[in-house]
N, CA, C, O and CB atoms as a CASP TS submission, in Angstrom:
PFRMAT TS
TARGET T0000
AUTHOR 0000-0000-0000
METHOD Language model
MODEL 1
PARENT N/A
ATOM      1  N   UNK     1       0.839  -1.174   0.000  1.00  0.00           N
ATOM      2  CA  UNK     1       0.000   0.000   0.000  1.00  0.00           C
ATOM      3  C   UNK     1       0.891   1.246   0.000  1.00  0.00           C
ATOM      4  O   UNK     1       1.900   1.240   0.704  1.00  0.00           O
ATOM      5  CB  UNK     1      -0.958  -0.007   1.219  1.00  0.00           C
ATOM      6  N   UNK     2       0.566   2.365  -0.780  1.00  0.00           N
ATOM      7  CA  UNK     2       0.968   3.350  -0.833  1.00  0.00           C
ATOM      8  C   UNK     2       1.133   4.270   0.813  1.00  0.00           C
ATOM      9  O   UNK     2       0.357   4.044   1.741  1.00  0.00           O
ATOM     10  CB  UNK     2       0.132   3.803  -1.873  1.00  0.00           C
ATOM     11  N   UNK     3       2.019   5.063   0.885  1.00  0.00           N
ATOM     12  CA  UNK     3       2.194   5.879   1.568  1.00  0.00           C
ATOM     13  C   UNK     3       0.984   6.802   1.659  1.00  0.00           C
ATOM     14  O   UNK     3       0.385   7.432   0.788  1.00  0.00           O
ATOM     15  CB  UNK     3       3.270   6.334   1.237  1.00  0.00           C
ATOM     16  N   UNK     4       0.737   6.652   3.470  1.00  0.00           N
ATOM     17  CA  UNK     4      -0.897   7.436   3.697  1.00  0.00           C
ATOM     18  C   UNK     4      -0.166   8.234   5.176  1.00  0.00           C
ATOM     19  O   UNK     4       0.497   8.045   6.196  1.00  0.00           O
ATOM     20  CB  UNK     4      -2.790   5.944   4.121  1.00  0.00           C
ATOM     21  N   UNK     5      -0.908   9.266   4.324  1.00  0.00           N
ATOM     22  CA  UNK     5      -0.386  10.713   4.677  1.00  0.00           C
ATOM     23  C   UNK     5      -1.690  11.523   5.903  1.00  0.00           C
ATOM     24  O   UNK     5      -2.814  11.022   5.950  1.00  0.00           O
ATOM     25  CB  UNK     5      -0.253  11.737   2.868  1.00  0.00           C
ATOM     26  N   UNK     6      -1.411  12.520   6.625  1.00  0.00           N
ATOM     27  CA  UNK     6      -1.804  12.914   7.299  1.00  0.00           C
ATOM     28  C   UNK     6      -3.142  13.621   6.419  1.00  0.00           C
ATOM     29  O   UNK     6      -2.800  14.064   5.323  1.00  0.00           O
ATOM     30  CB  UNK     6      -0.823  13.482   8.012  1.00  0.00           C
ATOM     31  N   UNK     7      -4.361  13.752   6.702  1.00  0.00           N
ATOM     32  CA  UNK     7      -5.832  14.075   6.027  1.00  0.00           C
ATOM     33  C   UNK     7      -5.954  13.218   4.624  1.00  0.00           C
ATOM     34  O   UNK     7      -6.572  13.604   3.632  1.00  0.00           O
ATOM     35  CB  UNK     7      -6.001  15.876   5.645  1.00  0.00           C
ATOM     36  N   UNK     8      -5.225  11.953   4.750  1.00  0.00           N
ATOM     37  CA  UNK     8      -5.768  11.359   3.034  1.00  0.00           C
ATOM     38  C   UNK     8      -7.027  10.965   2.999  1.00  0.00           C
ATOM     39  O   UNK     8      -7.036  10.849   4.224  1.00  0.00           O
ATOM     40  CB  UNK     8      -5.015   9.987   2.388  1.00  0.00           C
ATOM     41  N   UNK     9      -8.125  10.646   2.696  1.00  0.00           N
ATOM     42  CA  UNK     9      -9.179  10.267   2.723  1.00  0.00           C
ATOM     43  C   UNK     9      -8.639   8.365   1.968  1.00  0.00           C
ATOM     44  O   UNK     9      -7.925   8.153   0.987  1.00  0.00           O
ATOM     45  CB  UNK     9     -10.268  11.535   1.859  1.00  0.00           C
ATOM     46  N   UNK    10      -9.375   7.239   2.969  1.00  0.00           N
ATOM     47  CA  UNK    10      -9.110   6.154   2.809  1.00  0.00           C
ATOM     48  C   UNK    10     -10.449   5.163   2.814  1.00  0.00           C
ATOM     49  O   UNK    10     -11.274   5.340   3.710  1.00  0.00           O
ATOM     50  CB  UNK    10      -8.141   5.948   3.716  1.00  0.00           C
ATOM     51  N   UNK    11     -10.653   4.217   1.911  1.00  0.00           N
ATOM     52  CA  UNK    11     -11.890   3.192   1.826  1.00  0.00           C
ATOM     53  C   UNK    11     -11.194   2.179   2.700  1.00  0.00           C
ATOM     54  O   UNK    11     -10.142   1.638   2.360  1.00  0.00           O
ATOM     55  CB  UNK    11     -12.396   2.561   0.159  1.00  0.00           C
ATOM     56  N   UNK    12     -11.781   1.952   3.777  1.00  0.00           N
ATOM     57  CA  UNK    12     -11.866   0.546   4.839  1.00  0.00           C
ATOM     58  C   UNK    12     -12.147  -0.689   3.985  1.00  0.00           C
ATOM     59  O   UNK    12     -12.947  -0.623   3.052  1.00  0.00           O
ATOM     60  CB  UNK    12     -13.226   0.632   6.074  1.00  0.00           C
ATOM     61  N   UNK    13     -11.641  -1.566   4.224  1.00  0.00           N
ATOM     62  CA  UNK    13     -11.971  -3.041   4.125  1.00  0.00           C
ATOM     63  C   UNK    13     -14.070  -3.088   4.551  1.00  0.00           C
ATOM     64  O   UNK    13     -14.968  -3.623   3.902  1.00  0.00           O
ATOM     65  CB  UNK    13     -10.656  -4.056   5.634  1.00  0.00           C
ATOM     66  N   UNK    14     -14.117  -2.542   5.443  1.00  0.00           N
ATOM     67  CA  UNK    14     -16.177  -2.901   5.749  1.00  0.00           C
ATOM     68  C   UNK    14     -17.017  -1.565   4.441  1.00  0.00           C
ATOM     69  O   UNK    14     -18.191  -1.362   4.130  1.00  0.00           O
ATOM     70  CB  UNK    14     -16.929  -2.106   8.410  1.00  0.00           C
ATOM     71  N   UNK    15     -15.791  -0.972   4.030  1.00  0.00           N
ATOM     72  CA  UNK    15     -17.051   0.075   3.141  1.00  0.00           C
ATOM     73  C   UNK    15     -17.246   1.177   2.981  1.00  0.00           C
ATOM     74  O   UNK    15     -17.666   1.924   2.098  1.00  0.00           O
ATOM     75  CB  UNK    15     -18.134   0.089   3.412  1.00  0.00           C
ATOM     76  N   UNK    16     -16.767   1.233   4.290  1.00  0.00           N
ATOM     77  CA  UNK    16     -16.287   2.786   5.006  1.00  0.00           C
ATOM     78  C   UNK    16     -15.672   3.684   4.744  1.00  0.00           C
ATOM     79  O   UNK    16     -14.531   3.415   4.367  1.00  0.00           O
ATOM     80  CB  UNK    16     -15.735   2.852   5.858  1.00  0.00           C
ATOM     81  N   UNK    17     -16.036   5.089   4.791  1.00  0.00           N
ATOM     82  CA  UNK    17     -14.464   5.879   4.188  1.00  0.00           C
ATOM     83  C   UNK    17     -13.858   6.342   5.891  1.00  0.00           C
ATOM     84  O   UNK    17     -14.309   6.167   7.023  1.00  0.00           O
ATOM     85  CB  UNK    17     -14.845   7.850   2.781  1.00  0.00           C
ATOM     86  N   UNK    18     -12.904   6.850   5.459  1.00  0.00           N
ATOM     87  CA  UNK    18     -12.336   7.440   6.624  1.00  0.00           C
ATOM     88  C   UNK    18     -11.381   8.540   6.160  1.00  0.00           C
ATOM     89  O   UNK    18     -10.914   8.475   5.023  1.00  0.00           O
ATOM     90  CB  UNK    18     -11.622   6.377   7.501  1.00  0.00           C
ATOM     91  N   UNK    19     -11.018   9.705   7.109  1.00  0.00           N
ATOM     92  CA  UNK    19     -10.072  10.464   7.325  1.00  0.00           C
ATOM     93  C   UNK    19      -8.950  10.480   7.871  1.00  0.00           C
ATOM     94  O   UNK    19      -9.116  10.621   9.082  1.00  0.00           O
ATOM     95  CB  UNK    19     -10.380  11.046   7.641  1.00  0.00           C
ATOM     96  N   UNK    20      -7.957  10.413   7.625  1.00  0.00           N
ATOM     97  CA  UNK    20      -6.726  10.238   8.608  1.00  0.00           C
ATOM     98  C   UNK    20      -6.392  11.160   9.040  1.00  0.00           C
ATOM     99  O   UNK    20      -5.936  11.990   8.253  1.00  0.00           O
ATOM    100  CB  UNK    20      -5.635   9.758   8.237  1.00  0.00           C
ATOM    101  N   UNK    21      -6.453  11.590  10.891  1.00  0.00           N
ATOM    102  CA  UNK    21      -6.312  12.504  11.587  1.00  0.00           C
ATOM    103  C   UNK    21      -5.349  12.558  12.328  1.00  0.00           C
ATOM    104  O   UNK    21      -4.920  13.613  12.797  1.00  0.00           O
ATOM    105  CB  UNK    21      -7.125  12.664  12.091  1.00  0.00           C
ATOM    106  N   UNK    22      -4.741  11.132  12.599  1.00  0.00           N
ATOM    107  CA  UNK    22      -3.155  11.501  13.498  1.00  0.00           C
ATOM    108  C   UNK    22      -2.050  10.556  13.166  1.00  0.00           C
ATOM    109  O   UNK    22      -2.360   9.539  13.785  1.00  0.00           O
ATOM    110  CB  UNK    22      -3.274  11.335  15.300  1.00  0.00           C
ATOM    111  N   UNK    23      -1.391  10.419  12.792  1.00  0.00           N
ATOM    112  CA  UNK    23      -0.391   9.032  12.697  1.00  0.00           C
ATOM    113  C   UNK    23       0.372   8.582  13.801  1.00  0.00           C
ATOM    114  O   UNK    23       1.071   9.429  14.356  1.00  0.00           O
ATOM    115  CB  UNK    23       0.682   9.172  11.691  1.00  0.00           C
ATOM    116  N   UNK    24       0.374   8.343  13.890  1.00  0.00           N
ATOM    117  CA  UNK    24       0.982   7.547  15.687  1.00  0.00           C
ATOM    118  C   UNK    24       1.902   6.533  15.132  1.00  0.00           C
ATOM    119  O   UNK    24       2.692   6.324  16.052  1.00  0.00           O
ATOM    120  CB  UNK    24      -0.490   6.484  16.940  1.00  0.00           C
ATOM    121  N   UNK    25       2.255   5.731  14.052  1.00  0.00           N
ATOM    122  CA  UNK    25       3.438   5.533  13.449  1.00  0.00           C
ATOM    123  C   UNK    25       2.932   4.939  12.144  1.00  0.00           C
ATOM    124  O   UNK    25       1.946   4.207  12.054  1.00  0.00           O
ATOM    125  CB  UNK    25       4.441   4.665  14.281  1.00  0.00           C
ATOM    126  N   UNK    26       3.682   5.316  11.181  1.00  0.00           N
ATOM    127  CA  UNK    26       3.679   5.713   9.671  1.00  0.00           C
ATOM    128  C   UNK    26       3.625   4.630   8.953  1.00  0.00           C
ATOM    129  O   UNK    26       4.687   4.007   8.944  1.00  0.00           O
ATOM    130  CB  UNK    26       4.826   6.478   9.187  1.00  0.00           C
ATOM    131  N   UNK    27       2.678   4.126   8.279  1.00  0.00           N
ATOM    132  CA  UNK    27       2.180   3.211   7.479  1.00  0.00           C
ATOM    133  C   UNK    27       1.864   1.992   8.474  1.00  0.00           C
ATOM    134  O   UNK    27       1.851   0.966   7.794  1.00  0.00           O
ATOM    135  CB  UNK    27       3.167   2.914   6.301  1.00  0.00           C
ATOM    136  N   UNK    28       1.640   1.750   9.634  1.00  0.00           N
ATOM    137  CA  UNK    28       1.036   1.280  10.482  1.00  0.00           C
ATOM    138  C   UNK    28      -0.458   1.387  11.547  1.00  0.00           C
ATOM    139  O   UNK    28      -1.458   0.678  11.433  1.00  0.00           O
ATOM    140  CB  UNK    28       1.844   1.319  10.833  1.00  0.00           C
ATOM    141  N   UNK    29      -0.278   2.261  12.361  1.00  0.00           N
ATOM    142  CA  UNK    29      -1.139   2.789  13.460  1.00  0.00           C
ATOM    143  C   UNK    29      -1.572   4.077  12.950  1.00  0.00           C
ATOM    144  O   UNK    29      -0.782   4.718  12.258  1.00  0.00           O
ATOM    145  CB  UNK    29      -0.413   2.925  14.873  1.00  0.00           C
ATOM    146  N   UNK    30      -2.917   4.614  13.246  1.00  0.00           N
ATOM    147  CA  UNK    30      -3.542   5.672  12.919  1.00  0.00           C
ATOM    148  C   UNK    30      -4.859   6.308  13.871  1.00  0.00           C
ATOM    149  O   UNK    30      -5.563   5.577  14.568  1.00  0.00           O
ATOM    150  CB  UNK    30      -3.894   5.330  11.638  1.00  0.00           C
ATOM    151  N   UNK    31      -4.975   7.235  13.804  1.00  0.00           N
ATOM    152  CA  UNK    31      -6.145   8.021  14.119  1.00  0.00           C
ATOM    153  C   UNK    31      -6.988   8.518  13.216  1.00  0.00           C
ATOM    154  O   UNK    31      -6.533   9.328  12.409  1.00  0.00           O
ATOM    155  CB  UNK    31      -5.848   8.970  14.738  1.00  0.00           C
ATOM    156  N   UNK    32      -8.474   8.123  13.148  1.00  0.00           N
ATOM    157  CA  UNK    32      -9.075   8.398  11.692  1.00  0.00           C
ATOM    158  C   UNK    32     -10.212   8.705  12.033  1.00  0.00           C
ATOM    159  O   UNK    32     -10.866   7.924  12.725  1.00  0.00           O
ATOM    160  CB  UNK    32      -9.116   7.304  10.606  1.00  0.00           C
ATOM    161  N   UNK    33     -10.835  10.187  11.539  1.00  0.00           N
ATOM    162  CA  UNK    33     -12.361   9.805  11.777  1.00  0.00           C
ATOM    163  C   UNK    33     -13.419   9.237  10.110  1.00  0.00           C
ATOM    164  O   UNK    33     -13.385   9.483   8.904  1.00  0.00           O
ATOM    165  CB  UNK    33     -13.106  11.525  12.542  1.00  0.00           C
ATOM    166  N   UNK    34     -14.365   8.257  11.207  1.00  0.00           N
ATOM    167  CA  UNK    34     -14.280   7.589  10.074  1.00  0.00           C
ATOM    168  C   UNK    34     -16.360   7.504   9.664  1.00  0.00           C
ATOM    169  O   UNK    34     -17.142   7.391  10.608  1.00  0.00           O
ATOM    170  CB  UNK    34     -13.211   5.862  10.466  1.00  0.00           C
ATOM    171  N   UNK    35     -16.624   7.545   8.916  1.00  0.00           N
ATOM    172  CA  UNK    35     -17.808   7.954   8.169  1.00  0.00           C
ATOM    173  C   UNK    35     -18.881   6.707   8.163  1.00  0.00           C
ATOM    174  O   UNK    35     -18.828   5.952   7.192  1.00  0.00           O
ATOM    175  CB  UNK    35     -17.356   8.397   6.633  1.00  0.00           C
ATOM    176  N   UNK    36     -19.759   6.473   9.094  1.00  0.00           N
ATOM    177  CA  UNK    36     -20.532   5.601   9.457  1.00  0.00           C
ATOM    178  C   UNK    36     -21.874   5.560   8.913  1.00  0.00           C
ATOM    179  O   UNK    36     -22.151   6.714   8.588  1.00  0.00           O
ATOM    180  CB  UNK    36     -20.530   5.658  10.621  1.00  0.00           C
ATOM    181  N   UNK    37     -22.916   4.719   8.639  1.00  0.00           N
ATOM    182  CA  UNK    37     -24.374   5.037   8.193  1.00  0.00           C
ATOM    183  C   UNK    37     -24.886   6.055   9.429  1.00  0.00           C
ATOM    184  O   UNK    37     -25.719   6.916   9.147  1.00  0.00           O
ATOM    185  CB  UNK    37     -25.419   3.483   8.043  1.00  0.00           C
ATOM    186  N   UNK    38     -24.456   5.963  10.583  1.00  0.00           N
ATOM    187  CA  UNK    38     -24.626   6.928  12.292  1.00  0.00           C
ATOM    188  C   UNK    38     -24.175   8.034  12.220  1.00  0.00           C
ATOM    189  O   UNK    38     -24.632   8.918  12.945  1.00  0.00           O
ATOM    190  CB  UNK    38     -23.825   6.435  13.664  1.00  0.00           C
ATOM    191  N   UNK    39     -23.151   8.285  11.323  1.00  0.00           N
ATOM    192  CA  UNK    39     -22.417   9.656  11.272  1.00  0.00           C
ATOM    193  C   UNK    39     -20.871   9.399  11.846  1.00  0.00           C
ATOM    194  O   UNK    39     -20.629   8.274  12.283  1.00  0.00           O
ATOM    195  CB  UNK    39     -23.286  10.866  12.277  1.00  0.00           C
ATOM    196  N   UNK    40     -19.930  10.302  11.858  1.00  0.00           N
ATOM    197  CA  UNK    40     -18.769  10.147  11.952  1.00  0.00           C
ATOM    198  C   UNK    40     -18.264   9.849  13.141  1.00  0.00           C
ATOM    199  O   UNK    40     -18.608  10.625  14.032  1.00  0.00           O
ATOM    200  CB  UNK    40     -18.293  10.997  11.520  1.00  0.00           C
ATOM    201  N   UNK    41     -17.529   8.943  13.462  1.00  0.00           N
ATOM    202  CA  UNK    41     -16.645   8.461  14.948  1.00  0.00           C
ATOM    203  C   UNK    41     -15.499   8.375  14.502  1.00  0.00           C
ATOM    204  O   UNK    41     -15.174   8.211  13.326  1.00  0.00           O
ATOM    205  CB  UNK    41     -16.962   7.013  15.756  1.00  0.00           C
ATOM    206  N   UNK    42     -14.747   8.494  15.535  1.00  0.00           N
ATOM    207  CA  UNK    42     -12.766   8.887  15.724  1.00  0.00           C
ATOM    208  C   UNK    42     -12.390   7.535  16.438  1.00  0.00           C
ATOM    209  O   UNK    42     -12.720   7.345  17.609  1.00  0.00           O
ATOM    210  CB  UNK    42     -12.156  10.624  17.092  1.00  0.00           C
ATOM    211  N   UNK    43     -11.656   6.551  15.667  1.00  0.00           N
ATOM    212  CA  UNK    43     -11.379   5.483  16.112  1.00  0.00           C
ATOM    213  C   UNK    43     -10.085   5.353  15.781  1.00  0.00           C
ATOM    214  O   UNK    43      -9.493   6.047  14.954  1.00  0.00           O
ATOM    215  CB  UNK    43     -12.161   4.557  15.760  1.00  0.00           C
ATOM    216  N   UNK    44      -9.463   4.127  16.667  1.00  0.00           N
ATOM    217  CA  UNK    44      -7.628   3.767  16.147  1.00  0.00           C
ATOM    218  C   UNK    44      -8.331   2.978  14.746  1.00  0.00           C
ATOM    219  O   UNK    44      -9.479   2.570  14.573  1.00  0.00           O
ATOM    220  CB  UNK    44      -6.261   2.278  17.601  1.00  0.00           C
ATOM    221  N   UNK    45      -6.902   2.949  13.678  1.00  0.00           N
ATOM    222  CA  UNK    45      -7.144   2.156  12.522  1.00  0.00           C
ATOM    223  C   UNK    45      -5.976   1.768  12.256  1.00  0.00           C
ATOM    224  O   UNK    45      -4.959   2.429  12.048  1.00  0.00           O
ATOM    225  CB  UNK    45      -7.775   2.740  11.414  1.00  0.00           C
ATOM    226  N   UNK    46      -6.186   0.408  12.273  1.00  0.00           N
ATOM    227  CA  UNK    46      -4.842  -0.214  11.423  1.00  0.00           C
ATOM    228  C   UNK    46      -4.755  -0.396  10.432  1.00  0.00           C
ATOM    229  O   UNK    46      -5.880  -0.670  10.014  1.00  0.00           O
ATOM    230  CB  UNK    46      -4.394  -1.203  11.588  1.00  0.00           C
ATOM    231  N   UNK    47      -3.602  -0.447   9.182  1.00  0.00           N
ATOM    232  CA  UNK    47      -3.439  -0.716   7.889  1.00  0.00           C
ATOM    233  C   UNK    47      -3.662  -1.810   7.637  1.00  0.00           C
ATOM    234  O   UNK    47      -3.854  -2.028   6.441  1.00  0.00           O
ATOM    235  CB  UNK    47      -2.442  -0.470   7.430  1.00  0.00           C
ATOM    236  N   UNK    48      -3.742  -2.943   8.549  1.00  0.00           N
ATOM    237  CA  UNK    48      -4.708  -3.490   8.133  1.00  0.00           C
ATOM    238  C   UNK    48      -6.230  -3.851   7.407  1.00  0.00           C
ATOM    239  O   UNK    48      -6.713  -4.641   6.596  1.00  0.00           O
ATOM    240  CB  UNK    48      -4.578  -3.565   8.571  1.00  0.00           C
ATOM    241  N   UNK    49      -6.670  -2.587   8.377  1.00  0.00           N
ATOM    242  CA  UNK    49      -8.157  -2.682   8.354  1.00  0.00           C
ATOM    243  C   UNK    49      -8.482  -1.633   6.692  1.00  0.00           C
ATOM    244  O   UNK    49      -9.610  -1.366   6.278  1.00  0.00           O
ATOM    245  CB  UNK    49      -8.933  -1.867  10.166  1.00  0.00           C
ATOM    246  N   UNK    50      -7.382  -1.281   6.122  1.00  0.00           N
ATOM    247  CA  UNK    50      -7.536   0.012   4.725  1.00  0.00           C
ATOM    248  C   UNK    50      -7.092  -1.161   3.850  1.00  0.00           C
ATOM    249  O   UNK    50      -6.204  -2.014   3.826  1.00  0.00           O
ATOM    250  CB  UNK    50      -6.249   1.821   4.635  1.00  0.00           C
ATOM    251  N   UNK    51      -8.451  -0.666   2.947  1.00  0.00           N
ATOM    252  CA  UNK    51      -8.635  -1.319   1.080  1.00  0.00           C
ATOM    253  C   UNK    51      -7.315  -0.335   0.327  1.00  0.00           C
ATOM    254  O   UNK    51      -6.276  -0.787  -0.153  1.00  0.00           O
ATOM    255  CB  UNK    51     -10.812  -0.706   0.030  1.00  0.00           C
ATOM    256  N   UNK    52      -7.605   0.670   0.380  1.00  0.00           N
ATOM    257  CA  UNK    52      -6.789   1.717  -0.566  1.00  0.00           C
ATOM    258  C   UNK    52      -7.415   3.485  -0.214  1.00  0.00           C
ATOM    259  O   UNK    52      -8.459   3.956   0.238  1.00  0.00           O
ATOM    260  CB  UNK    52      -7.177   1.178  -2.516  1.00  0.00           C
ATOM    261  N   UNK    53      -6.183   4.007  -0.689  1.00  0.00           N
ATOM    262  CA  UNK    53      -6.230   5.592  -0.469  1.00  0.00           C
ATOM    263  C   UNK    53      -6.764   6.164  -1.809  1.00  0.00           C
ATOM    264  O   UNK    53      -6.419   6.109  -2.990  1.00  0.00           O
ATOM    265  CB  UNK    53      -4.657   6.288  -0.098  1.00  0.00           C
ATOM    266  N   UNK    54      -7.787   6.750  -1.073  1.00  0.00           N
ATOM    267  CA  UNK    54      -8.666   7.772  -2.236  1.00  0.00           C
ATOM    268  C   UNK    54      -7.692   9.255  -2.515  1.00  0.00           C
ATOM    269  O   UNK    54      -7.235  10.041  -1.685  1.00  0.00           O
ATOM    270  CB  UNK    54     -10.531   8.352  -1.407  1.00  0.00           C
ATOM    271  N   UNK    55      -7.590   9.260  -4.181  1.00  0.00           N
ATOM    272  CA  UNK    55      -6.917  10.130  -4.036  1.00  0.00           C
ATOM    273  C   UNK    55      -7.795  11.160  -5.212  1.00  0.00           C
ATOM    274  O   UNK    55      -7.414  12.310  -5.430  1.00  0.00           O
ATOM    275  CB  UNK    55      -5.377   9.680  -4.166  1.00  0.00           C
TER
END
């Protein structure tokens, strides 16, 4: 996966988009708020859990 940068907008593995709001270490661990059918919540995200970066 490409290098994901601080505000990239990213599609989750469940569907989801998300924002990347803090990096806590770089192409690993993240802070994202992330875009729910409920509306937006601020959760940890692992690169795991990212399909690909919307660019």
């Amino acid at each position: 996966m490409e290098n994901i940068k601080l505000y990239d907008r990213v599609l989750l593995k469940d569907g989801n988009r998300a924002s990347i709001v803090e990096i806590y270490e770089p192409d690993k661990y993240f802070i994202a708020d992330i875009d729910t059918k409920d509306g937006t919540v601020t959760e940890d995200l692992r690169v795991e859990q990212i399909e690909k970066v919307l660019r």
